[in-house]
N, C-alpha and C positions, 0 to 999 in steps of 0.2 A: 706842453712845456718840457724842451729839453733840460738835463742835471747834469754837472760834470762828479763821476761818483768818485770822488776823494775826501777821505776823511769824512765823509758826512753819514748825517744820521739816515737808519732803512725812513724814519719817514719824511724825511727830506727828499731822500730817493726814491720813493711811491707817490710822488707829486709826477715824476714821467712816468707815462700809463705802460710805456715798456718795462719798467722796473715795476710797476702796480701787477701787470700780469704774469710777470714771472715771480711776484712773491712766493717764498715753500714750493716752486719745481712748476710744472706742467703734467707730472705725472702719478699713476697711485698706481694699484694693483687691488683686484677685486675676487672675491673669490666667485666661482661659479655652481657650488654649490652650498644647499645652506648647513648649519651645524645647529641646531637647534637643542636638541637633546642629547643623550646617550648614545640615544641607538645611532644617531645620525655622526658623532662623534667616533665612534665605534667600524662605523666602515669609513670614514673620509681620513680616522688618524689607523692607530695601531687599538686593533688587532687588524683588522681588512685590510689594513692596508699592505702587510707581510704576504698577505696571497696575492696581489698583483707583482711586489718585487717579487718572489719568487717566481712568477711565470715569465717576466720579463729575462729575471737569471738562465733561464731556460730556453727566450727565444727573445734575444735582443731586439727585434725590429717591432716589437708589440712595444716601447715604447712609445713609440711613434700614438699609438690607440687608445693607452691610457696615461696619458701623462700631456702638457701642454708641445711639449716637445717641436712636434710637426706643424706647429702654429705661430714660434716665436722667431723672431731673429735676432742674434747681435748685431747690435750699431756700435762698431768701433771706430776708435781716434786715437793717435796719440797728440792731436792736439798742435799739429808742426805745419798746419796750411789752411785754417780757418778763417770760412768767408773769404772774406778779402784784408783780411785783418794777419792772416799769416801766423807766423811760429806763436802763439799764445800759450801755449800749455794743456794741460789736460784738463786740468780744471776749466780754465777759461772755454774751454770747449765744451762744457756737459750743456749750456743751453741749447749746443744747436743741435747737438744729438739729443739733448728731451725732444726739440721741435719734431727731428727725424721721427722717432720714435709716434711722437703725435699722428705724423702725416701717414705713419703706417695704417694707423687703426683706424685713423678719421678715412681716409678714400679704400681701404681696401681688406680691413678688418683685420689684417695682420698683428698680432701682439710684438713689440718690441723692447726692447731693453737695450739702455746708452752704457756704453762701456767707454769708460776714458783712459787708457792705459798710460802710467808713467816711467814708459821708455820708449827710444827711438831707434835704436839698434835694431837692423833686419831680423839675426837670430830671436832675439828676445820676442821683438813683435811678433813674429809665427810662432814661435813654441810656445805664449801665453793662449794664443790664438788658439793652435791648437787641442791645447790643455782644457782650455772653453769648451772646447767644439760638443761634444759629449751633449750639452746642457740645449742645446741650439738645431732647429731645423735650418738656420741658413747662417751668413753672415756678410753685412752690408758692410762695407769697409768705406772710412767718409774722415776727407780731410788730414790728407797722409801727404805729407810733399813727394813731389817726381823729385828724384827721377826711382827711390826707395820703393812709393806704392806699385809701380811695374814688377819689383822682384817680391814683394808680400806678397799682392795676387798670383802671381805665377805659381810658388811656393803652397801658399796655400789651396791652389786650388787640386795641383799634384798631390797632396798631403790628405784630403779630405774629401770624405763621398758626400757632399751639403754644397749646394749653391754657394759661389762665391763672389761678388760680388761689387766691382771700387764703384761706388756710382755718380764720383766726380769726373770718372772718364765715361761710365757706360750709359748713364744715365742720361748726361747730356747731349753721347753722342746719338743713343735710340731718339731723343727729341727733334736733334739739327736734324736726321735725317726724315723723319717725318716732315718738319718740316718743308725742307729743300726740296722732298717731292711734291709738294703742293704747289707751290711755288713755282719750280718748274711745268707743271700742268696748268698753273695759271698761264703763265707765258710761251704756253705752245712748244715747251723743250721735252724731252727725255733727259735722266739723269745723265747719259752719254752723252748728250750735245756741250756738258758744262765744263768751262775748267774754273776752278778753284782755286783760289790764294787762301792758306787759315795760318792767321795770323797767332804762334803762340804752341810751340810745342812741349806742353807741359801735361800732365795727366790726363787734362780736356780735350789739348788741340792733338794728339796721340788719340786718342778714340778715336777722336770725331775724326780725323785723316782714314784710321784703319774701315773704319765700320763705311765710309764712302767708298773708297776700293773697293770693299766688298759686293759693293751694293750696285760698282760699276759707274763711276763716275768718269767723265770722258778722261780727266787728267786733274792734279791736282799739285800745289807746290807749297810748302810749308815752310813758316821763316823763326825762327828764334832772336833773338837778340842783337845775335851777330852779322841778321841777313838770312838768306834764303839756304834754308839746308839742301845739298847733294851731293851727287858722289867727288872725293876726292877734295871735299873739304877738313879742313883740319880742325883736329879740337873735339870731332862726336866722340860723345857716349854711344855706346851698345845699339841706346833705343832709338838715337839719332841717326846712327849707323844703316839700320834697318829701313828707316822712312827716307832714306837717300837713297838706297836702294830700290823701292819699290813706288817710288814715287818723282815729280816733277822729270816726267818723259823729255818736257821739251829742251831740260838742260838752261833752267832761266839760274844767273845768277845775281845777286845787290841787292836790292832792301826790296820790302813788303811794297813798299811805293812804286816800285820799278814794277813786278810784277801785277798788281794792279791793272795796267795797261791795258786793255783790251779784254779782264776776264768778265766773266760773268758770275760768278760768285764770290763774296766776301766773306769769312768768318773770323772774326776778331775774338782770339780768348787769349790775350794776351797780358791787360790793363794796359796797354799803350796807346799813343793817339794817332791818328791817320789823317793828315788834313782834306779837305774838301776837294782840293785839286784831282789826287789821287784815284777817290772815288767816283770825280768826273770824265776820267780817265775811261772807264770802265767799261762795256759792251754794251748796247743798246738794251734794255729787257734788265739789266742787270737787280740781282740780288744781293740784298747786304746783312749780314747777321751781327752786330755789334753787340757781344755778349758782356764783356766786362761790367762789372759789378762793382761800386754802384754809379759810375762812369763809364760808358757806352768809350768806346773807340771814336765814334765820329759821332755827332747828336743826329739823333733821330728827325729829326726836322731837315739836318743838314742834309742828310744823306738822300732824303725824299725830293730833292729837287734833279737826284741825277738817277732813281734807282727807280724798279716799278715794287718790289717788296722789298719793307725793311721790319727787322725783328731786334731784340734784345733781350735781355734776360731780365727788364725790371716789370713793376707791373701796371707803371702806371704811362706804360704805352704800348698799341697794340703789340699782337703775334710776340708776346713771353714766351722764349725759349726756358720753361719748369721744369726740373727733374721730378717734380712731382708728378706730370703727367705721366712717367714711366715705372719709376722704382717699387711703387704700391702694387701694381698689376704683374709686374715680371716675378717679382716673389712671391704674389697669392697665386701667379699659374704654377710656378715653379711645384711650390708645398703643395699645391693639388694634388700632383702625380706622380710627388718627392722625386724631383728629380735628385740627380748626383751632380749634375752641374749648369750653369746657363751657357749656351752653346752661342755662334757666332750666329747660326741663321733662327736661335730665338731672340737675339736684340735686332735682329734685318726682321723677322715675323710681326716682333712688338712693336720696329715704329711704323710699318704697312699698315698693322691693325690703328695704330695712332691718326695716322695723315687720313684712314679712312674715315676717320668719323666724321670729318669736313666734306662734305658734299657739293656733288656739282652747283647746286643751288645755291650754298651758300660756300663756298668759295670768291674770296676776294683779294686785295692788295692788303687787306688789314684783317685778314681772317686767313690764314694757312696752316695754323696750330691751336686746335679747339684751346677753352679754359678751363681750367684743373676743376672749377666747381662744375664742368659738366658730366653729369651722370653715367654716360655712357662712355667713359674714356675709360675709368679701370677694369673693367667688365669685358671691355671687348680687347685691351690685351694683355687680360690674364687666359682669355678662351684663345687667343692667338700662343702666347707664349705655352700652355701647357698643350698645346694641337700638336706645337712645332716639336717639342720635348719627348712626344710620345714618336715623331716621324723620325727624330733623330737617335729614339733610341736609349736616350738618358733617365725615361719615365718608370718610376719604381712599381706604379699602379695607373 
């Protein structure tokens, strides 16, 4: 039973089992050892506990060994791009960073803590961030509006020797890519054979763009609002600037629909709609990713009459594109080998390690992205992510 929560009482509001489960938070803190008596009182508080600060004064990086330190990460927000719900505030934003925070510990035993910051100001968000850092082996950065979260991370990641983290760009895009290579191996392609329309260049469709280049996609062409971004259009920003630059080779220009035409991959992270036409349009074999939330770009049903895989980001049809499948295992390989930062070829590592756990056997049209409750996804790339961190050189042990 849905509630609309105005004015109404908590137990009116615990009649929907979403309001029943977040009654009092989703989260606690436990301690890990016990205090029983004295004595045990005695080393866990003061006096014992002046002999480990004092050695730590002495050799900062033993924090890391006695303290939770090298285990936790900030989950920040300031609350200005949440879900699909948008500017809500900070507050309104602590359930999905308690969620965050849950999904650390539940898949990959990471401790976490939701930070909801109220301000929006570049300066302010880094130098709070900052000021943090001390307290934090990492920091997830979650729900930040584009085009702001580009220059946080950037900033932050220059500023600080701790994995940093947006994983509403990076997250999603380790998954699409994982993904899209399956996909492509189901249909007999290399990721060179592909070209790509991604519908949506905002924090998401900015990864997911950069991390395919990377990864060597044959070409790819990115449309915002206005139509299709490239060179010697007017009106980019900075980060637009750059994706025109290094992207859409063949010089397409007009809307997402025009481009459509003949490609082979779809990625909608837009919330916009794409008629059926369009996607009919598309290359034989073709691929559709319709991520929008909680409204796909084109329905999933619609799109399976023209495409051989289709994905989205919900759960209640196949191949969910989940940031969960990524963000638990890049941080627990990260804090493994404390790294100082997550590198370009550990999210290209993490979604290899991802797409692999789909085997030839069980590779299908509705299976290219294992699911988050299976066992061997954050496991195999945290061992990917902290492999690659040691070959790049970022790994502290």
């Amino acid at each position: 039973m849905a509630v609309t929560p105005s004015s109404i009482s908590l137990e009116a509001l615990d009649l929907d089992p979403a309001f029943a489960l977040h009654r009092g938070g989703k989260l606690e803190t436990r301690s890990t050892v016990p205090v029983n008596d004295a004595d045990d009182l005695a080393l866990a508080y003061t006096p014992g506990v002046a002999r480990v600060c004092t050695a730590i004064a002495d050799q900062p990086e033993l924090v890391n060994d006695y303290t939770w330190v090298s285990n936790v990460v900030a989950v920040v927000s300031d609350g200005t791009a949440v879900l699909g719900l948008g500017d809500i505030g900070p507050a309104a934003a602590m359930p999905v960073m308690e969620g965050k925070a849950l999904l650390f510990k539940q898949f990959a035993n990471v401790d976490a803590v939701p930070i909801c910051l109220d301000c929006t100001d570049v300066d302010a968000l880094v130098e709070t961030v900052v000021r943090l850092a001390p307290s934090f082996g990492g920091i997830n950065l979650e729900d930040i509006s584009a085009p702001r979260c580009f220059e946080v991370e950037d900033r932050l990641r220059e500023l600080l020797d701790i994995p940093v983290f947006h994983d509403d760009q990076h997250g999603t895009a380790i998954v699409v890519l994982a993904a899209l290579r399956n996909a492509a191996r189901l249909t007999g392609r290399s990721l060179g054979d592909l070209r790509a329309v991604v519908a949506g260049a905002g924090a998401s469709g900015v990864a997911v763009s950069r991390i395919l280049l990377n990864a060597g996609i044959g070409d790819i062409a990115v449309s915002d609002s206005k139509g299709l971004i490239h060179q010697g259009r007017d009106g980019l920003n900075p980060v637009k600037e750059a994706l025109a630059r290094d992207t859409n080779r063949a010089g397409l220009r007009g809307s997402t629909e025009q481009a459509l035409a003949g490609a082979d991959v779809f990625v909608g992270l837009s919330g916009s709609t794409v008629p059926e036409g369009a996607i009919a349009s598309m290359a034989p074999g073709a691929i559709v990713f319709a991520l929008s939330n909680p409204t796909p770009e084109v329905h999933p049903e619609v799109a399976r009459r023209h495409a051989r895989v289709v994905a989205t980001g919900r759960s209640d049809f196949p191949n969910q594109i989940n940031n969960v499948l990524a963000f638990p295992g890049v941080f627990r390989g990260a804090l493994d080998v404390r790294a100082t930062t997550v590198t370009e070829n550990m999210k290209v590592a993490a979604a290899e390690a991802l797409a692999a756990v789909v085997g030839d056997d069980d590779l299908s049209a509705d299976y290219v992205i294992p699911s988050p409750f299976d066992e061997r996804v954050a496991p195999a790339v945290t061992a990917a992510v902290a492999a690659q961190a040691r070959a790049d050189g970022v790994a502290r042990r």
